[in-house]
C-alpha positions in Angstrom: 163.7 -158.1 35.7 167.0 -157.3 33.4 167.1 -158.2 30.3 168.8 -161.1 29.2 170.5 -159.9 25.6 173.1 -157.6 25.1 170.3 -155.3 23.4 167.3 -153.8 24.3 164.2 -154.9 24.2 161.5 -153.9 21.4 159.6 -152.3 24.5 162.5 -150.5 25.6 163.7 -149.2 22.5 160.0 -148.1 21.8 159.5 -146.0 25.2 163.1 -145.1 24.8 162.5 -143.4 21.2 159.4 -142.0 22.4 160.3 -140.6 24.8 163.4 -138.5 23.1 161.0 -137.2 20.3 158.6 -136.1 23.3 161.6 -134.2 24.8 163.0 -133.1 21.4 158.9 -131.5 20.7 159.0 -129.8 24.1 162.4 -128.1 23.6 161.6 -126.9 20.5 158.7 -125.1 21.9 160.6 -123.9 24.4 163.2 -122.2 22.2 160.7 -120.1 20.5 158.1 -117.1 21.5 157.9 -118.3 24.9 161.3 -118.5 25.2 164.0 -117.5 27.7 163.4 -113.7 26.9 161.0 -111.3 28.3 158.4 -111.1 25.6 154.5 -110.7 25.1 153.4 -114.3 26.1 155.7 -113.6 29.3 154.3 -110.4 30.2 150.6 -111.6 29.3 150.7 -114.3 31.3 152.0 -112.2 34.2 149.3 -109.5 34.2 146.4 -112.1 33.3 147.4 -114.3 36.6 148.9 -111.6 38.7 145.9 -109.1 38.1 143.7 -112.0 39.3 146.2 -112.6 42.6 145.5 -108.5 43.7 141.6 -109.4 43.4 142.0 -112.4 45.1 144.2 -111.0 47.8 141.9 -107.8 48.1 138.6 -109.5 48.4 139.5 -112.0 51.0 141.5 -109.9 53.6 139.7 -106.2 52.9 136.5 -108.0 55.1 139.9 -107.4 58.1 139.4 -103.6 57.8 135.1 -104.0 56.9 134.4 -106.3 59.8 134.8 -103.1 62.6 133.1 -100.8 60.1 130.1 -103.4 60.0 130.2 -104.0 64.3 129.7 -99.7 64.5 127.1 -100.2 62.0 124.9 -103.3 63.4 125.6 -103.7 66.5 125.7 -100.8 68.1 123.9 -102.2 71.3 126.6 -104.5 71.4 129.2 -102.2 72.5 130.1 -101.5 68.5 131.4 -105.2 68.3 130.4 -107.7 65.8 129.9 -110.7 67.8 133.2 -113.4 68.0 131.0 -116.3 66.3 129.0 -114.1 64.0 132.3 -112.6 62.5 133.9 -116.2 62.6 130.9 -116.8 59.9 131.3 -113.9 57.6 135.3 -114.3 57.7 134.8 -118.3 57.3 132.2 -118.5 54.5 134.8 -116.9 51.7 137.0 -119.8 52.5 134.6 -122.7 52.6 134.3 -121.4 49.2 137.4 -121.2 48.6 138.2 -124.9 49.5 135.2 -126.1 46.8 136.3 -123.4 44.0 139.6 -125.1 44.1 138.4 -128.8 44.1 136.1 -127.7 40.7 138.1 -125.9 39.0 141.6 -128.2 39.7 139.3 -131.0 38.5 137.9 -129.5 35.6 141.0 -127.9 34.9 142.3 -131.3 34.0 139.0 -133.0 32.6 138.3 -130.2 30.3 141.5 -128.3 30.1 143.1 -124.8 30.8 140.9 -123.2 28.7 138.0 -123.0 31.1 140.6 -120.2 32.8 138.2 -116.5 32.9 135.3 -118.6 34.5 136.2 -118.3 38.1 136.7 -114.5 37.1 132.8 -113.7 35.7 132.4 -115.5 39.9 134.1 -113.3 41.6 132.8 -110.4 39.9 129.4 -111.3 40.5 130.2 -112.3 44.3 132.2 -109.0 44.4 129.1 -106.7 43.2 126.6 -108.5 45.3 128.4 -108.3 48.6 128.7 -104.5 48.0 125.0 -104.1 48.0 124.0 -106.9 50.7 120.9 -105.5 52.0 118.5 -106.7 54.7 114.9 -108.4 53.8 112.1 -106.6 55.7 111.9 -109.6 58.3 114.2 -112.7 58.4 117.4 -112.1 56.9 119.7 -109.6 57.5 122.8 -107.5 55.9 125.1 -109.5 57.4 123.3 -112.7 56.1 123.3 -111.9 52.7 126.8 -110.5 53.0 127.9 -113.7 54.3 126.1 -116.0 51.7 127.8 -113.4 48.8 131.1 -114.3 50.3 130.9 -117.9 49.8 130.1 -117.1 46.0 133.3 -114.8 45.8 135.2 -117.9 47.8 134.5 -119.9 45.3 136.1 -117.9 42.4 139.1 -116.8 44.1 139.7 -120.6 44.4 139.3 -121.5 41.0 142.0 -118.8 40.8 144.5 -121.0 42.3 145.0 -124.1 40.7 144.3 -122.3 37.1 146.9 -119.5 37.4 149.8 -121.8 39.4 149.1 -124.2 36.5 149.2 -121.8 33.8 151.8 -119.9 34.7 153.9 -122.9 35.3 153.2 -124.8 32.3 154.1 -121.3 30.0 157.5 -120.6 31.8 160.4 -121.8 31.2 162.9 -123.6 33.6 164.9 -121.2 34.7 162.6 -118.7 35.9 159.3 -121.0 36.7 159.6 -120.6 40.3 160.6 -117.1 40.3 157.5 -116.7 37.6 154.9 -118.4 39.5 156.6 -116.2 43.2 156.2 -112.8 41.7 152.1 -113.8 40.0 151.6 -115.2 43.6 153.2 -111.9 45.2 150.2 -109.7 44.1 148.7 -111.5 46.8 151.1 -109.2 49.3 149.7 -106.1 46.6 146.3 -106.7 47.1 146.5 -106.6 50.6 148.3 -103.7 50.9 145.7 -102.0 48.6 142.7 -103.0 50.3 144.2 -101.0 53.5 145.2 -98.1 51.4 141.7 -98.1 49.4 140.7 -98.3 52.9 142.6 -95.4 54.2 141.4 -92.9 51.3 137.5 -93.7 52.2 138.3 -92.8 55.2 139.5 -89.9 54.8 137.0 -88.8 52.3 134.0 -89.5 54.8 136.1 -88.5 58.0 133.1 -85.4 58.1 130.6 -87.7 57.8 131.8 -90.2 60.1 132.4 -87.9 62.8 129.1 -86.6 62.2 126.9 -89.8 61.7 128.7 -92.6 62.4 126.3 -94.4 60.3 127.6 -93.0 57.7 130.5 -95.9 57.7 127.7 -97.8 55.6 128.7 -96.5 52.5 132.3 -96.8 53.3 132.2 -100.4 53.7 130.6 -101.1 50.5 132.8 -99.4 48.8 136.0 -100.7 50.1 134.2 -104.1 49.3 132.9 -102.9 45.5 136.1 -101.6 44.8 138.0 -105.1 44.3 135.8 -105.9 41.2 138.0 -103.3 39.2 140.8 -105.6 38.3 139.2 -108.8 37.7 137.0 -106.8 35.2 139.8 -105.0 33.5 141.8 -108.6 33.0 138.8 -110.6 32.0 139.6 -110.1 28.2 143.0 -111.3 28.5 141.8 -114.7 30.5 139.5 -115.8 28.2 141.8 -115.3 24.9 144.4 -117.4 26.8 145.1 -119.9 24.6 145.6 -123.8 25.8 148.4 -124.9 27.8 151.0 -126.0 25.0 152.4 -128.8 27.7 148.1 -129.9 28.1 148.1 -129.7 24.5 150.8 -132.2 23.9 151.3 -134.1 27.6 147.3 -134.7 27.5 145.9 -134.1 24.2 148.7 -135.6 22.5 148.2 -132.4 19.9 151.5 -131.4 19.0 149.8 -128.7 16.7 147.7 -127.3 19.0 151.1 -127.3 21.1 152.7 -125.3 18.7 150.2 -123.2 17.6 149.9 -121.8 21.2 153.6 -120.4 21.0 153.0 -119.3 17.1 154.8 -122.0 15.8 154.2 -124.8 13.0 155.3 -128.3 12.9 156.5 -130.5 10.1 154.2 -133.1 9.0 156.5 -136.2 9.9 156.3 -135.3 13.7 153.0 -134.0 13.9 151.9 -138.1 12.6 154.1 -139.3 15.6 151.2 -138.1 18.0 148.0 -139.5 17.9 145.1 -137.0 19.2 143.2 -138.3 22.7 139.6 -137.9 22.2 138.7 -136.2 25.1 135.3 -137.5 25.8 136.8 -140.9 26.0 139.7 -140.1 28.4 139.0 -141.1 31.9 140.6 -138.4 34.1 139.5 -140.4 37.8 141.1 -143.4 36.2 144.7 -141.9 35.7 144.4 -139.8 38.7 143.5 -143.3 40.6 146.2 -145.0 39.3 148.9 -142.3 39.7 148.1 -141.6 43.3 147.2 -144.9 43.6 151.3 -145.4 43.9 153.0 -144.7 47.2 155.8 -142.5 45.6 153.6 -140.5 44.2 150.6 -140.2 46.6 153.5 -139.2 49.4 154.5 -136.2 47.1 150.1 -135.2 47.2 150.5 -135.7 51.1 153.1 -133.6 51.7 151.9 -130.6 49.5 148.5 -130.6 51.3 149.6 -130.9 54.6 152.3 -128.6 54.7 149.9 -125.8 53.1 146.8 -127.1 56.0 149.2 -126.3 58.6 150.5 -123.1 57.0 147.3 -121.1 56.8 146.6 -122.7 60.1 148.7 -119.9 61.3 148.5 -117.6 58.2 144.8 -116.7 58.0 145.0 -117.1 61.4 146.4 -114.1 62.2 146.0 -112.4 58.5 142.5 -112.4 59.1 142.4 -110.7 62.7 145.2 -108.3 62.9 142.6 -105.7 64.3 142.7 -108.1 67.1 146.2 -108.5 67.2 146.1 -104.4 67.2 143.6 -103.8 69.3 144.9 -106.6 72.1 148.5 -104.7 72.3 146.4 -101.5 72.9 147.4 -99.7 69.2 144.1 -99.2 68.3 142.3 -97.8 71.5 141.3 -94.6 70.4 138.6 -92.2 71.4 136.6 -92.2 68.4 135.0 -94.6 66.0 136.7 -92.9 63.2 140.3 -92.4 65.0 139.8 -96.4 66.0 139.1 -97.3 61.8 142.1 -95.1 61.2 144.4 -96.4 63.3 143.5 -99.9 62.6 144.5 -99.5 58.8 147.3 -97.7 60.0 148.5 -100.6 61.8 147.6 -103.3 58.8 149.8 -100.7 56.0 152.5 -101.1 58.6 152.4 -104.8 58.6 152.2 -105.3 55.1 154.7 -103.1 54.3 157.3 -104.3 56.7 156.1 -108.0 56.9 154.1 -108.8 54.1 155.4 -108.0 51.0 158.9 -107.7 51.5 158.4 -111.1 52.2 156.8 -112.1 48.5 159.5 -110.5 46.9 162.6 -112.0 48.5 160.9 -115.5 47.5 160.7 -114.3 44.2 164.7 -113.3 44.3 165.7 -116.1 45.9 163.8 -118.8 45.2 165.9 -120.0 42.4 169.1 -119.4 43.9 168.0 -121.3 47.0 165.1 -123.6 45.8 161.7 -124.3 47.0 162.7 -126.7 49.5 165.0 -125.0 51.9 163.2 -121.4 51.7 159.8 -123.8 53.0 162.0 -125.5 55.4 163.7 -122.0 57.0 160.4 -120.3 56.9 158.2 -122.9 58.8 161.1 -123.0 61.4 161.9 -118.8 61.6 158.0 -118.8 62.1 158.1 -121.5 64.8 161.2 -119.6 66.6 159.4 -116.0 66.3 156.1 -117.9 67.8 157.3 -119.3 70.5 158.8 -116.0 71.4 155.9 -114.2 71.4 153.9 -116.6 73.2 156.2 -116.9 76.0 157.1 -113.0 76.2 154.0 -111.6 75.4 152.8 -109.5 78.2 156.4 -108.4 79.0 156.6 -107.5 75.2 152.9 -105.7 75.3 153.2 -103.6 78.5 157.4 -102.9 78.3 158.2 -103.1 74.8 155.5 -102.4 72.7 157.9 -101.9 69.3 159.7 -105.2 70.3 156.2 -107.0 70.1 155.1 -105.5 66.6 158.7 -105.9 65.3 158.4 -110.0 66.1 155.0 -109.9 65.2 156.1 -108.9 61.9 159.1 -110.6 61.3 157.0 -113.5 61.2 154.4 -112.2 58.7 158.1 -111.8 56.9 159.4 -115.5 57.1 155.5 -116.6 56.8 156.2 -115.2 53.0 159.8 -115.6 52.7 159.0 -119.0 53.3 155.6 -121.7 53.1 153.4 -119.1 52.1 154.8 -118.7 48.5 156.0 -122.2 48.2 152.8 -123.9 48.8 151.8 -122.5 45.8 154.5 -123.1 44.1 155.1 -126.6 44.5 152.6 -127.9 43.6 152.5 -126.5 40.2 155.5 -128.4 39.1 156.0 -131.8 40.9 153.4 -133.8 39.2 152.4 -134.6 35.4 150.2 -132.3 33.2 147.4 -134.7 33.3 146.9 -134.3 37.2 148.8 -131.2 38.1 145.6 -128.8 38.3 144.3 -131.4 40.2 146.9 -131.8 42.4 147.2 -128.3 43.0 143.5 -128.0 44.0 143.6 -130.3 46.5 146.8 -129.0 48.0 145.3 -125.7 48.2 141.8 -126.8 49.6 143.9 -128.5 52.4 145.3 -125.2 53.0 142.0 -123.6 52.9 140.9 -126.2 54.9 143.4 -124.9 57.1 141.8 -121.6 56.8 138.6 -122.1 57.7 139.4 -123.7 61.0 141.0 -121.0 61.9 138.5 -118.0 60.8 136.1 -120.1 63.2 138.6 -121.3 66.0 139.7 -118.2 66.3 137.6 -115.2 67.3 136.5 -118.0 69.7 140.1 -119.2 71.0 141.4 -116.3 71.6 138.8 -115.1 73.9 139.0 -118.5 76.3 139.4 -117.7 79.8 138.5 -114.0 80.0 135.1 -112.1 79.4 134.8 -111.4 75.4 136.4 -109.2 74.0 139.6 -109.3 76.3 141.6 -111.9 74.3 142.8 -113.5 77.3 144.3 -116.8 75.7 146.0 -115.1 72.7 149.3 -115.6 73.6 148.6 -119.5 74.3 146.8 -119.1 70.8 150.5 -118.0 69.1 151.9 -120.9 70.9 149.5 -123.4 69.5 150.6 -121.7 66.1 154.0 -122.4 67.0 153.7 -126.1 67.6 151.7 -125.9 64.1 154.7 -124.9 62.1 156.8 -127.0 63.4 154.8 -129.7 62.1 154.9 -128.1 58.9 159.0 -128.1 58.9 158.7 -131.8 59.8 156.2 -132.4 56.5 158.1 -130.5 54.8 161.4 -132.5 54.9 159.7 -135.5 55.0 157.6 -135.4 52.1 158.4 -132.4 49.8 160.8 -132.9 46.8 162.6 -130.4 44.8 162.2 -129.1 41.6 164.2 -126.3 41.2 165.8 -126.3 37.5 164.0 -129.5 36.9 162.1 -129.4 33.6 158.6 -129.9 34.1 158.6 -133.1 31.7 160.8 -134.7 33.9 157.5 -135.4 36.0 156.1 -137.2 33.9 155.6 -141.1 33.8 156.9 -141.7 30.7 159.7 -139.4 30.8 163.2 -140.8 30.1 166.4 -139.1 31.2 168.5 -138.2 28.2 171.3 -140.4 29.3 169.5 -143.4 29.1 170.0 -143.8 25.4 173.7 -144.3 26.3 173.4 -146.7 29.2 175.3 -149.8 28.2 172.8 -151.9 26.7 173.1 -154.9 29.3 172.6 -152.6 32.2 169.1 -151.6 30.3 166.5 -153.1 32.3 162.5 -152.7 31.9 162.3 -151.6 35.5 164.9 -148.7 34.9 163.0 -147.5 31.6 159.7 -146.6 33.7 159.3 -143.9 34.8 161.1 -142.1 38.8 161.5 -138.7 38.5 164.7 -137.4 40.3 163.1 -135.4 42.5 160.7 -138.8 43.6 164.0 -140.3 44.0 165.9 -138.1 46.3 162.7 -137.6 48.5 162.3 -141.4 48.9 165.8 -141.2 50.9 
């Protein structure tokens, strides 16, 4: 309803005023340690997230290099093959706890604040250690058991790791290099991977004798590829718990303009600290204002779009991240005489990918993606992937038998555009496109999606791929890569239906009670109560 006066309303001019000493607070934060220069804050937060990132990265994809180790192993009367639905398990369980490390921690993230950040560290530690020495129990329960159970313990610290570092690392950069902040923590990802296969690689060469002689001996190689990924969290584990709280969560939640400050070694004067009024935590009902934020349309859309597009990307991404032995192995690179010259040549093959594919990928997100924006490198990366797909799905056994660089140059062009494109900004979205009081929150249930995402396809998989033919023989791969196709096109769709931008958008300008700075000069009769509540411009130019 407009108002009726030629001046604005007592409730107007109150959010109004409010609102431009909330925005005057948060730019003077802004302008100090944090600031728009490389300093220590910058550089901590990089390390403390990104270090976590490597681990993350390492821990989940090194089982990709393990899981032929283990089928030599423990399954030697199985033709030295771990079988398709056994391996779907031990790949699948780190995601399923994945999926519930991310609901917990984006949850309590918000409930209790960013300071619980280190916790989902001390988990994967413990997960990390304990899958290194999975042993067998003298009847009942085997290695692989215990190895499997371990993995759902590690799952669920790597996905406390998500919503904690994207929110953290978002909430302590500023707006001009957020997205690029938040691409290059989230491209250690690309690094861990390409560790675990080098890590790989130099076990392997150190125990080539005793492979060649026992090949039994890959038993102590396998734990140590594993073991070796509790390094990092352990050398960052000081750093994550003397993080100090969210300055935004401070102020956007706690309403602690002090505590705000005090996080980027600053002080306040007395007369604006007294504008704030502290929220008493233990009387703050988180499910109420997440309820009655996503309880709106505009804003439950924005949710909706962020979890889908990420279900559908790792879909495709884990899909294949996960098995590219298979992929390997099915295009004949890995067919080699000896169990050791097989190991070899499968890390071989995964080095190549990541270092053509992979991580180039990561970092030309991280130049571009605030030249471009979030949006259109989603958009072009969902439909390169779709394009390179259908390709290979259509031309696969031309590619494999005639043009076997062809096939592993499309393959990995698509890795590419799976990182220069949804992979990194999945992650990055939702980080920034809703309000400090739900953005953990949002973020975890985004990610879960995608883990959701993950899972089916660590246990769809091994299976899928081997429909039609005698196991083993991956007769319906390339129907699989067109199903992945038809799966990122989807996302392309979500993606411009749903997914807003925020590049050089302030991250107050999410919230509900933000006010744009020119609404203190709108002519007073166009003021009306409806246009002082809160629309973010990104809700607005999505809602087109």
């Amino acid at each position: 309803m407009a108002s009726s006066t030629n001046e604005p309303t007592v409730l107007e001019q109150e959010r109004i005023e409010s609102a431009e000493n909330k925005l005057k607070s948060l730019e003077k934060l802004d302008d100090g340690a944090a600031g728009s220069k490389l300093n220590w804050f910058t550089v901590r937060t990089i390390l403390t997230a990104g270090a976590g990132f490597f681990t993350d990265s390492y821990d989940i994809f090194i089982i990709n290099l393990v899981s032929p180790m283990l089928g030599y192993v423990y399954y030697p009367h199985l033709n030295n093959k771990m079988p398709s639905d056994i391996e779907g398990v031990v790949k699948g369980m780190t995601s399923v706890g994945t999926l519930f490390g991310q609901l917990f921690f984006g949850f309590m993230g918000d409930i209790l604040g960013r300071k619980i950040y280190g916790f989902e560290l001390l988990i994967i530690i413990l997960g990390t250690i304990n899958c290194a020495t999975a042993s067998s129990t003298v009847r009942g329960v085997s290695a692989i058991a215990f190895l499997g159970l371990w993995r759902l313990v590690l799952g669920f610290g790597v996905g406390g790791d998500y919503p904690m570092s994207a929110t953290i690392t978002s909430e302590w950069s500023t707006t001009g290099r957020r997205g690029m902040m938040m691409a290059l923590i989230f491209s250690m990802q690309g690094i861990g991977n390409l560790a675990a296969a080098i890590v790989t690689l130099i076990l392997l060469a150190i125990f080539k004798g005793a492979i060649n002689a026992d090949v039994f001996n890959l038993d102590y190689v396998w734990r140590l590829c594993i073991g070796l990924g509790a390094v990092p969290a352990v050398a960052t584990i000081y750093l994550r718990f003397t993080m100090p709280e969210s300055p935004r969560y401070a102020m956007d939640v706690e309403h602690d303009v002090e505590a705000a400050a005090a996080a980027k070694g600053q002080e306040v004067s007395e007369e604006l600290a007294r504008q704030y009024t502290k929220v008493d935590t233990k009387q703050r009902s988180h499910w109420a204002e997440f309820r009655a934020y996503f309880g709106q349309w505009k804003h439950f859309k924005v949710l909706l779009g962020t979890s889908l597009s990420w279900f559908l990307l790792d879909i495709a991404f884990y899909g294949l991240g996960l098995n590219n032995t298979y992929i390997l192995e099915a295009i004949g690179f890995s067919h080699k005489s000896t169990p050791f010259e097989t190991l070899w040549a499968n890390t071989v093959g995964q080095i190549i990918i990541t270092c053509l594919g992979s991580v180039p990928g990561y970092y030309l997100t991280v130049i571009f993606i605030e030249r471009w924006g979030r949006r259109p490198i989603q958009i072009m990366g969902f439909a390169a992937c779709t394009i390179l797909f259908t390709i290979l799905a259509a031309a696969y056994y031309q590619l494999r038998d005639n043009a076997m660089p062809a096939f592993i140059f499309i393959f990995t062009l698509a890795q590419l555009f799976q990182n220069f494109g949804a992979n990194c900004t999945t992650f990055i979205i939702p980080g920034e496109v809703f309000p400090t009081k739900v953005r953990a929150s949002a973020h975890g249930i985004s990610a879960a999606s995608g883990k959701a995402g993950a899972i089916l396809a660590s246990f769809a998989f091994n299976v899928l791929v081997d429909i039609g033919g005698a196991p083993g023989e991956h007769a319906f791969l390339p129907g699989t890569l067109g199903i992945f196709a038809g799966i990122m096109f989807l996302g392309m769709i979500v993606t411009i239906l749903w997914i807003p931008e925020s590049k050089g958008l302030d991250l107050s300008v999410f919230e509900e009670d933000y006010v744009p700075p020119a609404a203190a000069v709108i002519p007073s009769d166009a003021v009306s109560t409806e246009s002082v509540i809160i629309e973010n411009t990104a809700e607005k130019s999505s809602s087109k």
